[in-house]
N, C-alpha and C positions, 0 to 999 in steps of 0.2 A: 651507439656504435663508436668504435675508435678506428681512427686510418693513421696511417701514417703517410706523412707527404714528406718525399724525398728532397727536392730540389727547388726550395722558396729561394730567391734571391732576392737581396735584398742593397741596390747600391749606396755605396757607403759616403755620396758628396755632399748628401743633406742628414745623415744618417745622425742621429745626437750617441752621446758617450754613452747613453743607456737603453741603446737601441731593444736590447733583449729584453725589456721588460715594456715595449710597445710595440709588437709586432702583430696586435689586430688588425690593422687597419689592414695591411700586407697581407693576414691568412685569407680576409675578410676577399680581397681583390684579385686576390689569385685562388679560390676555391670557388667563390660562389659562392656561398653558404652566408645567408643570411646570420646577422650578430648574436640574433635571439634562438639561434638554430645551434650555437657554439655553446657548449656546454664546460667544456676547459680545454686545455694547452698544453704544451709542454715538451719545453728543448730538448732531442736528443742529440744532436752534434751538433756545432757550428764551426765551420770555415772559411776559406777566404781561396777568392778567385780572383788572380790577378790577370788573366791570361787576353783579357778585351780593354786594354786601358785606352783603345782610340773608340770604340763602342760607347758603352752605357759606361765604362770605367770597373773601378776595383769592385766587386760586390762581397758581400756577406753569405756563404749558403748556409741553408740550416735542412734539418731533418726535424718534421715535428710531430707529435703522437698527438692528434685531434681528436675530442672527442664531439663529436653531433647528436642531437634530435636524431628520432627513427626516423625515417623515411630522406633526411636531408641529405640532396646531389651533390655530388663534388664535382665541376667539371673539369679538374685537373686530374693530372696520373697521380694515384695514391694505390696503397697496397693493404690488406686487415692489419693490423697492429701483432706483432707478433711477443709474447713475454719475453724479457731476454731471462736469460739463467741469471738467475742469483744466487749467489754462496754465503754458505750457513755454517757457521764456525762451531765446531765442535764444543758442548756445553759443560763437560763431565770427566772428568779423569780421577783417579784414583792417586795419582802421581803426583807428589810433593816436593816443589825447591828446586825443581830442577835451574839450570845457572846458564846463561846467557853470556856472551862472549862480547860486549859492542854494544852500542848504545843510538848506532846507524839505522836505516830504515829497514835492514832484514831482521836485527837485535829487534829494534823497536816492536816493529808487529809480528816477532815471534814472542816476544815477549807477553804482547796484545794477545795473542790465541791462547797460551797458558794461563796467564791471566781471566781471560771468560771458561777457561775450564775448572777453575778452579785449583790452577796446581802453584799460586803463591812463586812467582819465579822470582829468580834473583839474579839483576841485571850487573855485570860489572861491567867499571870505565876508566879505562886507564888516564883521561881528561874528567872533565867537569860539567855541572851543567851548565846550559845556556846563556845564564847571565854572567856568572864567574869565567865562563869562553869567551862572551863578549868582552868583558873588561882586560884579559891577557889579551885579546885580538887588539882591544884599544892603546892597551900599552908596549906590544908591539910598534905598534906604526909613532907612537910619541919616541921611542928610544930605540927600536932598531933589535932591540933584543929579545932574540926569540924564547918561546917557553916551549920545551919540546914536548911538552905533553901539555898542553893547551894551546890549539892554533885554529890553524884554517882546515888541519885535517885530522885533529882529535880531539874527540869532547862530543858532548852531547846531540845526538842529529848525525853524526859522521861529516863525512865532506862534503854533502850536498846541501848541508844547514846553509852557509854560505856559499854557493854556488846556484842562485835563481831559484832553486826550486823549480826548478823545468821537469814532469810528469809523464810527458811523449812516451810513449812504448810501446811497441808492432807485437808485442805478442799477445795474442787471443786469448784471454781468462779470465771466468767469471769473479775470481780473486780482484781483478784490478779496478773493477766499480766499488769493489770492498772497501779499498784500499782508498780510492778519490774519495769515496762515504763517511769513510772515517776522519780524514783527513778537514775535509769539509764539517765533519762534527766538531771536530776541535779547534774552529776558527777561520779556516782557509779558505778564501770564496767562493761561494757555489758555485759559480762558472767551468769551477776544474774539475765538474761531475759532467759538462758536457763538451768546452771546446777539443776543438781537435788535435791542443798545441796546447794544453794546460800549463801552467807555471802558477807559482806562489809568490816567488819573491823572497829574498834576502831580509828585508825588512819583517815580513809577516811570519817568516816560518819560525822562529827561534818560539815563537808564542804560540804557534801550532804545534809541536814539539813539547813544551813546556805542557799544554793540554792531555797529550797524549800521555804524558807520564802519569799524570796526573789521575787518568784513565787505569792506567796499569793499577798506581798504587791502592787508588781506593777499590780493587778486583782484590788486593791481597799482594799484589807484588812491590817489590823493595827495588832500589839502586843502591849501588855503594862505588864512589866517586875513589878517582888516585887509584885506581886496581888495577896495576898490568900484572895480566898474566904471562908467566915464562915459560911453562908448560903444561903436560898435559899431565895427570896421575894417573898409571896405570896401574892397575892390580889383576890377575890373574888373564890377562890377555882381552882388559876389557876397561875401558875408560871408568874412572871411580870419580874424578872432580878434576882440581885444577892446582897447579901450582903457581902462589904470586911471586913476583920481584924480589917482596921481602923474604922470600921462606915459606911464608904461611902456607898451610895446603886446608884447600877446600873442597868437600867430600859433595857429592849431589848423583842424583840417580840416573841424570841426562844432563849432553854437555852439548851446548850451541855454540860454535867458535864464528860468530859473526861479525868480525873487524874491519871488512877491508882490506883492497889489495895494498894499503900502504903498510900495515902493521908487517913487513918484512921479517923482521927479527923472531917472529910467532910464528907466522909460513913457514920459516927453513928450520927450524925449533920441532915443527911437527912433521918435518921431512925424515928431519934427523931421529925421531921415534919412531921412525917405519911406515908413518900412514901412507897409504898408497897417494899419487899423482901422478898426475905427466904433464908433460910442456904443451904449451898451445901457443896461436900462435898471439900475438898480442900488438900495440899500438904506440906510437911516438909520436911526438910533432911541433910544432911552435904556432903560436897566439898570432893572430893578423889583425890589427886595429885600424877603424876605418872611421870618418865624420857619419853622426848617423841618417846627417840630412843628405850624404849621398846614397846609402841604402832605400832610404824612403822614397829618394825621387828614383832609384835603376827599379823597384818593387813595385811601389804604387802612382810614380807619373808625379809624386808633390814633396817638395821637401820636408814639407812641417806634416806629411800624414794627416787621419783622420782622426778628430776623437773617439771613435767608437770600434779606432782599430791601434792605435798606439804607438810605436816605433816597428818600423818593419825587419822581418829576419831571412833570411837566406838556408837555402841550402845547395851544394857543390860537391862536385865529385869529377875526378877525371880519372881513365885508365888509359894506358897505351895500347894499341892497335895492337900489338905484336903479344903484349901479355907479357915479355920481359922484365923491364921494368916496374918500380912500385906505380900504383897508384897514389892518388889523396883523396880526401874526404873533410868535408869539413865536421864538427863537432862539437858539440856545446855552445851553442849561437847565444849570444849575450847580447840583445839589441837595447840599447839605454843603458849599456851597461860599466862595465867598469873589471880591469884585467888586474889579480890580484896575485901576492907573492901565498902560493897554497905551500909549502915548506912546514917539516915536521923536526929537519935535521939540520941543528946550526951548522954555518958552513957552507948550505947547501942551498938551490934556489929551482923550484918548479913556477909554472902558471897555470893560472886557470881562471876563470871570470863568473863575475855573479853580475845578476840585477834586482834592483828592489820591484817590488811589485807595479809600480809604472811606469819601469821602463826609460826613463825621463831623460837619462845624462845624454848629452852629445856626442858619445860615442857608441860606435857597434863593434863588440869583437867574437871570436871565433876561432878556437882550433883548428889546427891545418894537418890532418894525419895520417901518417901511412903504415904499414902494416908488415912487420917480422915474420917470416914464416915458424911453425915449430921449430924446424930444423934447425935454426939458426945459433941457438945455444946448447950447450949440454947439458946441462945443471941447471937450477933456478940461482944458486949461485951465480954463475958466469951473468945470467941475465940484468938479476940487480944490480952485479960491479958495475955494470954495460949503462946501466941508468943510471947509477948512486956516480960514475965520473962525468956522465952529460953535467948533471945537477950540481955537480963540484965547479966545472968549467965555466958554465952559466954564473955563476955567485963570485968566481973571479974576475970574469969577464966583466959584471956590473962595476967592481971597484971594491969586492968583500964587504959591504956595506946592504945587500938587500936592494940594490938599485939596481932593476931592469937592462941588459944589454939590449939594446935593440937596432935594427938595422934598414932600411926604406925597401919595400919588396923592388924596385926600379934600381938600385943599389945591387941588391943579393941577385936580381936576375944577372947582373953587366958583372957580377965577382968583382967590383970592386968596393973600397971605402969611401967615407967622408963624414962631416963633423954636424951635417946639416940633421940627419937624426934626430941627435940628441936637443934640439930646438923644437921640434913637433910638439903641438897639444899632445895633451894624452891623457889616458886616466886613471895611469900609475900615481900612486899616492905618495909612495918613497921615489919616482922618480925616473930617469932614463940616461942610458947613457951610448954612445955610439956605440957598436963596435960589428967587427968582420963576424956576423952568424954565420956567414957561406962557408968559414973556415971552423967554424968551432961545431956545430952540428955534424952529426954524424954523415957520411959522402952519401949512402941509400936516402937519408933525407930528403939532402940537399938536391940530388939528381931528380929527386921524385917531384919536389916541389919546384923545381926550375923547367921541369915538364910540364906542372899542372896549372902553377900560374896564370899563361897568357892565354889557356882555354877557360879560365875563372872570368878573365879581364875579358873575353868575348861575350861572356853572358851577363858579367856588372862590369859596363864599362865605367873605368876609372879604378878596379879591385887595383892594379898596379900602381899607380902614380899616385895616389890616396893611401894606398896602403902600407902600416907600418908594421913589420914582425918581431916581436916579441919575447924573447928568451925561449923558453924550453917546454915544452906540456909534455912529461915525464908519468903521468899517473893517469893514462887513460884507462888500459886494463892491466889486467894480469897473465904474466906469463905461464902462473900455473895453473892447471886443474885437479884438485882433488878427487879422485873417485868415488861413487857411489854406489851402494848398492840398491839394482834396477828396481825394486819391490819397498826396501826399509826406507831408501836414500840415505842412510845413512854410510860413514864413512867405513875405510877397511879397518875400524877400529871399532867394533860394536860400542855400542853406548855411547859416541861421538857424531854431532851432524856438524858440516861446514856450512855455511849459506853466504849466499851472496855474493857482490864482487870478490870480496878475498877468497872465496871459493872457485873463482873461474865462472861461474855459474850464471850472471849476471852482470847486467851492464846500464847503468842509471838506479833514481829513485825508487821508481815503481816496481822495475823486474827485480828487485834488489828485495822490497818490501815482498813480494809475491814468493819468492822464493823461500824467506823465511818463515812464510806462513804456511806454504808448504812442506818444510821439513818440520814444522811444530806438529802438524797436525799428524804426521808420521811418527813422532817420539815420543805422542803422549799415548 
């Protein structure tokens, strides 16, 4: 017989770094069930309750599918084991070469699903792969000068190669255990098949990644690196392939334009060819950097945390009562982590934050974002100029050099300056430099986050006087959305799917990954 037992806890003060793989003794003392009566085990979520830390303290909960001897009692609440759905990738297609647009997580396992069809895809990438990203990423930070088509947000993996590898996604689809499966196949630790808070890590994914191509090619599919595309080739009112940079055109029978919302210059490329869209509404915000032994001790009650739970992360939000004004949100939690210049356009300077897989550095940071309505722009034009001059402003503001403007959140609440700033630790690599963000962000920002601040600092005390903010986070989403149609998904362009972030469609790793595996499975 198998149960499933919902709610073990497990606290984490004596708990060792490998807790999940000694958790008899625990099923053993919270069920009953004799040892010889256990038959096997197995994680289906784990999380973490911090909500008793003058109690028993921080615990561990897990959800676990027990299997027993007939007749053995449980005398805890358990439930029968229920299968969950599993998704079965289509085997078979008749369709050859079709061309992938990106090399990001919707590109990648769209590519994946053609790939087990047998339809030989071919990936293009206006970047490189992984190792060759890594060394322009390294020669970046030695010289300052950027490769605009090798960075933190193009090449192999897309943007979240370097950005944690954080997994998290609310949306319900039997695609997204596919997705952690695969993932997990190609090296990723199997833990991101059940915590409830998955991440990979900076470090690990470039070699997960590298896996998964690896996967594609020996399926029969190809990459071809240095390929931006400028548009699309139409013939008879129906997508035929693609047109590159150089001229070249490439013919194929289905086109996946999977880039991301930073490939801009593609976006308004395929505006400008009629495909349908519309504005939505989309996100901005600025980086807030904090010690992460104070995160640890407002989360779990200890500076140094637990080993079997790691650095601790946050989440925040505040709105106003009245609904007027913007909200904030916090976004992309980087705890151990490390606040990076994500920039594709010399000149120009975004952030965003990665962490390697433990998490380890002494800092925590974190997005701080608030939300545009549609209406706000007319064009997707107007929107990017609206982003592409934060980005410019930010990059002067540092000193045109790639060095971080940044400002003390205790500073940007009072509107005023000082030079004490740029003295703070930090885990800017090229650097920091003071300056007035209360004046160079945008005023909806500014007003939203000098609202939502000191209801942050009510529930981490110390987010304010700890906390230091950080230039610009410019590339949360997108302000477009592509249309689809309800049944093909594909675009008002027959023969054309968008997927993904650059598609409006998605937002992170996973929903990003899931979507292109859902418009695969539609175009083949």
């Amino acid at each position: 017989m198998i149960f499933t037992i919902n709610d073990l806890q497990v606290p984490v003060k004596h708990a060792p770094a490998n807790i999940d793989s000694h958790l008899l003794p625990y099923i053993i003392r919270y069920t009953g069930v004799k040892e010889n009566d256990i038959l096997s085990w197995r994680i289906v979520r784990r999380g973490v309750d911090a909500r008793n830390l003058r109690g028993q303290g921080v615990c561990l909960t897990y959800r676990i599918d027990l299997e027993v001897r007939n007749g053995a009692l449980l005398r805890c609440k358990h439930t029968p084991s229920q299968p969950r759905e599993r998704y079965n990738p289509v085997t078979t297609s008749r369709m050859r070469n079709p061309i992938v647009v990106g090399s990001g997580p919707a590109g990648l396992f769209a590519a994946y699903i053609y790939a087990l069809a047998g339809c030989n895809p071919i990936v293009l990438e206006r970047g490189y792969d992984v190792d060759r990203r890594k060394n322009d990423i390294d020669q970046f930070f030695r010289t300052r000068q950027l490769n605009e088509e090798s960075n933190f947000l193009y090449g192999e993996g897309g943007a979240g190669t370097w950005s944690d590898g954080k997994l998290f996604t609310r949306i319900n689809d039997p695609r997204v255990d596919f997705v952690l499966k695969t993932f997990a196949e190609c090296g990723a630790p199997q833990e991101i098949c059940y915590l409830s808070h998955p991440h990979i890590g900076s470090d690990l994914l470039p070699g997960v990644i590298r896996n998964l191509r690896k996967k594609i090619c020996d399926l029969g599919g190809s990459f071809l690196w240095g390929k931006q595309v400028a548009s699309i080739l139409i013939r008879n009112n129906r997508c035929a392939g693609v047109i590159l940079n150089t001229g070249e055109t490439l013919e194929a029978p289905a086109v996946m334009i999977a880039t991301g919302h930073s490939a801009r210059d593609l976006i308004l490329q395929m505006i400008d060819q009629n495909i349908g869209y519309s504005m939505k509404g989309f996100q901005i915000g600025v980086r807030i950097e904090h010690p992460q032994q104070l995160i640890n001790q407002r989360q779990y009650g200890a500076a140094d945390s637990f080993p079997c739970l790691g650095s601790a992360d946050y989440s925040v939000s505040a709105v106003p009562a009245d609904k007027k004004g913007g909200g904030v949100a916090s976004f992309c939690m980087c705890p151990g982590g490390e606040v990076i210049p994500a920039t594709a356009e010399t000149d120009h300077l975004r952030t965003n934050g990665m962490s390697c897989y433990a998490r380890n550095s002494d800092f925590a940071n974190s997005a701080l974002v608030t939300s545009f309505a549609p209406g706000t722009f007319e064009t997707p034009q107007d929107a990017f100029d609206f982003l592409k001059a934060i980005e410019k402003k930010i990059f002067e503001a540092g000193g045109k050099d790639y060095t971080f403007p940044v400002q003390t959140a205790r500073d940007f609440l009072r509107n005023t300056g000082s030079n004490t700033a740029s003295k703070w630790d930090t885990s800017c690599r090229l650097g920091i430099t003071s300056a007035r963000l209360d004046k160079i962000l945008p005023s909806p920002l500014v007003k939203a986050l000098q609202f939502a601040l000191p209801r942050f600092d009510d529930r981490i005390h110390g987010f304010i006087e700890d906390g230091l903010l950080i230039g610009a986070e410019t590339s949360v989403s997108s302000p477009v959305r592509f249309l689809r149609d309800e049944t093909t998904l594909a675009s008002t362009l027959p023969g054309l799917w968008i997927a993904g972030e650059g598609a409006g469609c998605a937002g992170g790793i996973t929903s990003a990954a899931v979507d292109g595996i859902r418009l695969a499975e539609k175009s083949i």
